[in-house]
Structures are given as C-alpha cells and as structure tokens.
N, C-alpha and C positions, 0 to 999 in steps of 0.2 A: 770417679771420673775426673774431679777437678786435677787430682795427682797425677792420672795421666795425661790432661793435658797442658799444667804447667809442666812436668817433663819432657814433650815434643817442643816446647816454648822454648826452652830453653838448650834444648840440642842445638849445635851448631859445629858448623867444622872448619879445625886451623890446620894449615898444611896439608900436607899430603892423607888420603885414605887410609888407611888401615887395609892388610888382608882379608881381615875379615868383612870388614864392610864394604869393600870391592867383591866379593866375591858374593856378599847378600844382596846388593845393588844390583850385581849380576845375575840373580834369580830371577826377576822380576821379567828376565826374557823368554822364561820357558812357561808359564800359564798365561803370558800373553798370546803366543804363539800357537800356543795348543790349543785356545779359543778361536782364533782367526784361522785355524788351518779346519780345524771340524768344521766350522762355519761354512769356509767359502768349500770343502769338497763336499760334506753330506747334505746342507742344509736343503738343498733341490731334491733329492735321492727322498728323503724323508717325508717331506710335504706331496708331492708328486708320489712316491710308488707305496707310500704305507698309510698314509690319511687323504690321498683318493684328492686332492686339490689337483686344480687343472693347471698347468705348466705356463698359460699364457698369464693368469693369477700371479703363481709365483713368482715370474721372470719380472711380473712390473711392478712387483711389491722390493724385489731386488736392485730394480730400475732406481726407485726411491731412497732407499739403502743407500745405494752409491755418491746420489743427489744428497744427500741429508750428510755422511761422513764428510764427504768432498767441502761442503759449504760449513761443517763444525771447526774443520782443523783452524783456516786462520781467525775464524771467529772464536775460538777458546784457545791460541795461541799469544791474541796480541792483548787479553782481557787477563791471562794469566801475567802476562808482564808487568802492565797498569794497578795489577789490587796487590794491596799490601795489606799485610795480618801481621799480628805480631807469633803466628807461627812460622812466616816466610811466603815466600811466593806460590812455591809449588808444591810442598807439603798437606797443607789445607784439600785443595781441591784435588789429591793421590789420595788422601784420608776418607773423604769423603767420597768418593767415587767406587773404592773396590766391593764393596759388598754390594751396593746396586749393579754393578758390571755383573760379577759372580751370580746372582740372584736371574738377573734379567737372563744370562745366555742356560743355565740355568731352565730356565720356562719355558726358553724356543723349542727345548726336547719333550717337553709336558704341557701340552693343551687338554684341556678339555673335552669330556664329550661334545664337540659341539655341529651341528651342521657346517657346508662347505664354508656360507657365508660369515659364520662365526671364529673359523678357523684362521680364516684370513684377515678377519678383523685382531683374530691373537698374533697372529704373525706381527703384525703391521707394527703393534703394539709393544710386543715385547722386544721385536729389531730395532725401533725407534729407540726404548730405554736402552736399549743393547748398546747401539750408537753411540748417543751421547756420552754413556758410563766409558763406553772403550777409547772414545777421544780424548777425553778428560782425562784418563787416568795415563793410557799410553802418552799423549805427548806430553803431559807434564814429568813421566820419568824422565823419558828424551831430552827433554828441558834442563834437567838434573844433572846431566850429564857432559856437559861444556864446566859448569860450573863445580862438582865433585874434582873431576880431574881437568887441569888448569892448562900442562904444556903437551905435547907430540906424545914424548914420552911416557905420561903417565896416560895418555888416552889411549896409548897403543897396547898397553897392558892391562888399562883396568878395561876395554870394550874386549878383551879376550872372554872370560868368565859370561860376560852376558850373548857374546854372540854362541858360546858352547851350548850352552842353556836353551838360548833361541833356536837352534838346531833339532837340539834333544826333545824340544814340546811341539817345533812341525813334523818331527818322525812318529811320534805319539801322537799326534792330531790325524795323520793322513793312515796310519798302520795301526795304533792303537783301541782308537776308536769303536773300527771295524768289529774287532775280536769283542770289546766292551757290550756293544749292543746286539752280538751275536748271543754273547752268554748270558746275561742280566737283562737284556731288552735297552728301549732308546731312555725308558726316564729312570734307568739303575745305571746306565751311563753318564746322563747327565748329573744325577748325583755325586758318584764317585769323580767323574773329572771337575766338578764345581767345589768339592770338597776340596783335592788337592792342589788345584788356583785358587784356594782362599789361602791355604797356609804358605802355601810359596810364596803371594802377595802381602801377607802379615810379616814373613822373617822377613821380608826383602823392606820391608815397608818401616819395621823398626829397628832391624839391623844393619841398614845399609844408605838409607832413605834420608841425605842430614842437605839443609843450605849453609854456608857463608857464612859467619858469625859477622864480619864487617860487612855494615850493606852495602850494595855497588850504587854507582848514580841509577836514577830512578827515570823509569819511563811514562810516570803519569803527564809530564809534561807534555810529551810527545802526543798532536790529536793523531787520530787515526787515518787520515788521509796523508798526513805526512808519514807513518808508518809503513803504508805501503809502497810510499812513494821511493824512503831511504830505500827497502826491499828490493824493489825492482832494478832501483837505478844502481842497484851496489856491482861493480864489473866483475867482481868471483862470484856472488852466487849466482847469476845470468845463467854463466855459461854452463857451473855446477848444476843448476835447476833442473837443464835440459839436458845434460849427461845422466843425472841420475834418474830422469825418465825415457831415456834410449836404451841404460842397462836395465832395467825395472822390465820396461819391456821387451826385451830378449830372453828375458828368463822367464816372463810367463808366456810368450809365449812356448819356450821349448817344455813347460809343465804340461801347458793345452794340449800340445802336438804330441808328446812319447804314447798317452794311449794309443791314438791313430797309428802312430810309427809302432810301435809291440805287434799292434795286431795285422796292419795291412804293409806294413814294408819289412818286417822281420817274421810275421807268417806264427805266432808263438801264440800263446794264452794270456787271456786278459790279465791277471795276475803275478805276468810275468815284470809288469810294468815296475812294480816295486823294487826288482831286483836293480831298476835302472835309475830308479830315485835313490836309490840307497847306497852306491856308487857313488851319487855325486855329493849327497847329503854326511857320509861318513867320511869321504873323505875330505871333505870340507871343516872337519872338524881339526884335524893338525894344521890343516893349511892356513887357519885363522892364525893359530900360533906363529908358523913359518911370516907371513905377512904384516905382524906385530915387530917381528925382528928387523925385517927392511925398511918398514917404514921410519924406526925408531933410528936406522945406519943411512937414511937419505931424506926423502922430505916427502909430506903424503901426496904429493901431487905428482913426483916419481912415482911413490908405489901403485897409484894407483892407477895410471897409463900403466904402468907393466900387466897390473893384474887386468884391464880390459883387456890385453893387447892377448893374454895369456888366454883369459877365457873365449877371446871372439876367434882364434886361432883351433883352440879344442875343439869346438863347436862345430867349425867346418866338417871335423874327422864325420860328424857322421851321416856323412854322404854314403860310405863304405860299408858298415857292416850288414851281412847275412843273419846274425846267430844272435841271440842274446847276449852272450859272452862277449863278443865283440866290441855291441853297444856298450856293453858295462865297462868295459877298459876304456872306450872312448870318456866315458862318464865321470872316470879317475881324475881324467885331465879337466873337463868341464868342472868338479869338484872344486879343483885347485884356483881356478877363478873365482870360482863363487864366494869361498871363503875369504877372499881376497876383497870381491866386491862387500860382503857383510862387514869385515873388518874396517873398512878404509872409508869406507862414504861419512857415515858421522864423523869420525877424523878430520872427514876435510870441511863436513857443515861448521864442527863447532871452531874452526880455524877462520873460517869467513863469519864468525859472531863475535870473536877474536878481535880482526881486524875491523867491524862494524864498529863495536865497544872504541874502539882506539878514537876511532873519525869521530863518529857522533856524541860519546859520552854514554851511552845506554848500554845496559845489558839486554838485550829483545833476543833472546837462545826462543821464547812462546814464539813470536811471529815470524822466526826463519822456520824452526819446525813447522809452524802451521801452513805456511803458504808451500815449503814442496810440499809435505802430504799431498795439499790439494791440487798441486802440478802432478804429483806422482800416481794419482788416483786415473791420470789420462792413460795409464798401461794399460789397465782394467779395459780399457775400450778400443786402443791399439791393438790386445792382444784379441779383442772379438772380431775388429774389422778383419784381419789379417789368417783367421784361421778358419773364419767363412768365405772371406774371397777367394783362397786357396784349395780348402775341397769344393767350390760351386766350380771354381777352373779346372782343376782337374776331370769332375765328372762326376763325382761320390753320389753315389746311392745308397743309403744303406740298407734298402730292401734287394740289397744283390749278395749282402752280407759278405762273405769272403771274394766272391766273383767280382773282384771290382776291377776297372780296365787297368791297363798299365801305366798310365797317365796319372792314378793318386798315387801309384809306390810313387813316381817323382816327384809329385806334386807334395806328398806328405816330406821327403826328404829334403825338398828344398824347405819347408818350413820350419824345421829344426837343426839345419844348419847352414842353410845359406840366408834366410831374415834373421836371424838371432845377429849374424856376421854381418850385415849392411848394422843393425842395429848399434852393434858393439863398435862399429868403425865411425857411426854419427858420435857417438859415445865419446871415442877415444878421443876425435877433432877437436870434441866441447872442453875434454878435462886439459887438452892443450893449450887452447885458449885461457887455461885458469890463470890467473897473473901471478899469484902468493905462490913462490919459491923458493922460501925459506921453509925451518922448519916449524919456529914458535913465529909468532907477530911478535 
C-alpha cells in the first residue's frame, strides 16, 4: 500500500498527454454514464413495479435526490479547490470515491427482504451514498480536465475519446440494461454492470488520471463568499451558465417527449422508441469528431453557436414525420447537434477557468464545475414543468390509451420540436453574448 501510494504521489504531468492517457482519461466517461443512465430510466420501473413501493414514495425520495446532488456539486467543487494533499487536488478525492460510488449504485438493485417501510429507508440510503460518491468522483474528473489539456486544441482532441465513451455507456445504460435484467435478473445486473464501472474506473483512474507537477496559485486564500461572488460576477460564464441550461433542457426534454411521440403521434410500438435514440445517439458519435475539427479551425464560441444553431434547426424537422423511419432521419440531424453540444460545452467551461486563472490568480476548474451542475440540475425540473403542462393542454388521458383526441398528436409534436427550438434559440442568444473570441486566453 505505501508503494502504491508514493507512486500516485509522485505522478505528475509535464506537457502534453499522451495517447494513451487521453484515451484512459477518456474512459472514465462511459461507467459514469452507464450509472446515471440506468439510474434516472429504471430506477422508478424497479421500486414501483417489482418491489411493490408506492410511486408517491419514490418520486419524493427522488425529490431528495435532486435536493442533495443539486446542493453537493458547489459544495465538493469549491472544497476540492481549497484542500491540498500532497497527492494533488483531485486525485485524492477520485481515489477515494470510486469503490463507494460502485458499491453504493450497486445496492440500489439488491435490497433486502424487507417490508415497504424498510425498503424505502434502503432507498433513501443507498441513493444518499450513491450521491455523494457520484459527485465527488464525477466532478473532480471534470475538474481534471481544464487542467490535463491546457489549450482549444488539445481539449478539442482529448474530450473526443471521453465524450465516445460517454455515448457508448448511455447506449448500454438505456438498451443494455434491459436485456441484463431480463436474463440474469436486477441483482445479476447490478453485479455485472458494477463490475465493469469498477475496471473502467481503475484503468482510467491509473492510466489516465495525473495533476500538474508545478502547482498553480492556490485558492485557500480565497474565503468562500468571495468564491461565489468571482463565479457569478465572471461576464462568460453568466451567459455560458444559462446556455448550457436552455440546451440541457431541450434535450431532455425531447428524451421525455419521443416515448409519447412513438406511440401517440407516429402510432408505432413502444419499443420502437429505441430505434429513435439510437439515431441520434450513433450518430453523435462521428459528429463529436466532425466538431473537434471546427472548433480547433475557429474559436469554441463559433462552434458552438453553429452547433446550437444546427441542433435547434433538426429539431424543428420533427413536426413532419408519419413513420418511424422518418423520425429516425430526422434524428441523424438532431444527432449531429448533440454531438456538437457534448463536445464543445466543457471546451468553453474550461476556457472561462482559463480566463478566471488570468484575472484572479486561481485555478477554481471545483467551483465553476460545481455551481453549473447545480444551475444545470434546473433542466431536471424545466423538463417536468413542460412535459406535464403540455399533455394536461393537450387533453391526455391515458385510460383512453391509444384513443387520445387530436389535440396530443400536436400537443406531443410541439414539444419535441417546437420547445426544444424556443429552448435552443434562449441558448443560442446566451452563447452570443459569450465575450471570449479567441481561441486560447
């Protein structure tokens, strides 16, 4: 033990990344992802229709959830900035965090015999560990990540590998899953997907995983009310904070919306839904590449007006389709944004910690990540208000099951292509407003 942790001690990194460790860094996106996507689709399905918990329970133990994530990120953001180890900043607290992560989501799928009341006390319990573990470890990667890669350039290459990855574990989160707990049941699931987020977190964690050999100025100075204060008052991430919670929510809500849209405005089978995430999800996958390219031939605050501009422009197509097939071309193009938005938004975070560092003297990569989180975690609740005021206008019943009036087909089609489109154009106004039009600081 001591040998391994004088040798994390003493890892440190000069110059540029390596391939290889750009590309183990970049693991770290796909059992992150593959946690958060099982999560937020089954974790209701599961509680609710196989251990008999009543739905008003679990919606406010998820209520909490949100509460608890929301209020961790800037509080384990600007605390990761502040402590100094002499393993580094964010090392320490990625080390110590993935096997409780692992463990804790893990347990959500294996409770106990226990009555209702006990089951909800597991809930409660292992969500809470879930939490904490999943903030700590995710934003201290995130954190990592300004600082591994340094200009436009290399962030625009080395966030390639990690946003593929992050792809490939919500396609396995949302698809994989299913199959998992069909075959092996919920806690031979959790096993095997706990298993393979521990090793993809281990190579990514020693392979990929280094700070800074020279240390940056230091933010213990800074108290924490002035911390918030630089935050707020910094003029790029403002505007950034609130673009990246208008695009945040456009996309969920057009994830809430396609079941609805599958079944009552294209008239198909529940399970056809997949073929219209996967559309956008695959093809998002070159398009991250494509978007790497332009950003590195202009400035990210070009590419990434383009790539709003591209995704709230797809979006509208699907006013139009009859057929599955349809949707799913439309979805191509929706793709091609997406991938665009995955690529370019940390680009432009860690460009505004960039130019923080410059003004103030700090490195704070914890406390910009932790306060959007907690601004971005406001989708989560945009995308609820907006996909029940929409079927309550409409008329939706769903004890009329397919008979539903004419009124949700449009009411379902305006909310997967014409709010996504208001969404994306609040979005686009903000990234306009970004001031940094260069491409490094």
């Amino acid at each position: 033990m001591t040998s391994l942790t004088t040798r994390l001690r003493e890892r440190r990194l000069d110059g540029a990344p390596t391939r290889a460790q750009t590309i183990a860094f970049g693991a770290s996106g796909f059992p992150t992802q593959l946690m958060a996507q099982t999560f937020s689709a089954f974790v209701v399905y599961f509680y609710v229709t196989h251990l008999g918990v009543a739905p008003a329970w679990v919606a406010g133990a998820l209520v909490a959830h949100g509460v608890l994530s929301a209020v961790l990120n800037p509080v384990v953001g600007t605390l990761s900035d502040r402590i100094r180890t002499p393993w580094g900043r964010r090392i320490p607290w990625i080390g110590l965090g993935i096997v409780p992560l692992v463990v804790a989501f893990a347990l959500i799928w294996m409770p106990p015999a226990l009555p209702t009341g006990g089951l909800i006390v597991w809930f409660l319990v292992a969500v809470a560990v879930y939490d904490i573990a999943f903030v700590v470890v995710v934003l201290n990667i995130s954190a990592l990540f300004p600082e591994i890669f340094r200009t436009t350039g290399e962030r625009a290459r080395g966030n390639v590998p990690r946003q593929v990855f992050a792809i490939l574990g919500m396609v396995l989160g949302t698809a994989g899953a299913p199959a998992l707990y069909g075959w092996i049941g919920w806690p031979g699931m959790a096993i095997v997907l706990s298993v393979v987020c521990l090793g993809l977190l281990a190579w990514s964690f020693f392979g990929g995983m280094l700070e800074r050999r020279v240390p940056e100025a230091t933010s213990e100075a800074m108290r924490w009310g002035a911390q918030l204060a630089y935050t707020f008052r910094n003029r790029a991430f403002v505007p950034y904070v609130l673009g990246s919670l208008f695009t945040q929510t456009a996309i969920a809500v057009i994830l809430a919306g396609l079941p609805f849209y599958v079944r009552y405005s294209l008239h198909a089978a529940e399970g056809q839904g997949s073929v219209l995430l996967g559309a956008i999800f695959v093809t998002a996958i070159p398009s991250i590449v494509l978007w790497s390219a332009v950003v590195r031939r202009t400035t990210p605050r070009t590419a990434l007006l383009w790539s709003v501009a591209v995704f709230g422009l797809a979006v509208l197509a699907y006013l139009l389709p009859a057929s599955v097939l349809a949707a799913a071309l439309v979805g191509v193009g929706v793709g091609v944004g997406v991938g665009g938005l995955l690529q370019l938004l940390e680009v432009v975070l860690a460009q505004i910690i960039d130019e923080d560092a410059v003004r103030t003297g700090h490195r704070r990569e914890g406390a910009y990540f932790g306060v959007n989180g907690f601004v971005v975690r406001g989708s989560v609740v945009l995308q609820a208000l907006v996909v029940a005021a929409v079927l309550t206008v409409s008329g939706f019943d769903a004890s009329l099951g397919e008979a539903q009036p004419d009124a949700v087909d449009v009411g379902i089609r305006v909310m997967v292509a014409v709010v996504p489109l208001v969404f994306s154009a609040l979005a686009w106004l903000c990234f306009f407003a970004y001031p940094i039009r260069t491409q490094d600081v």
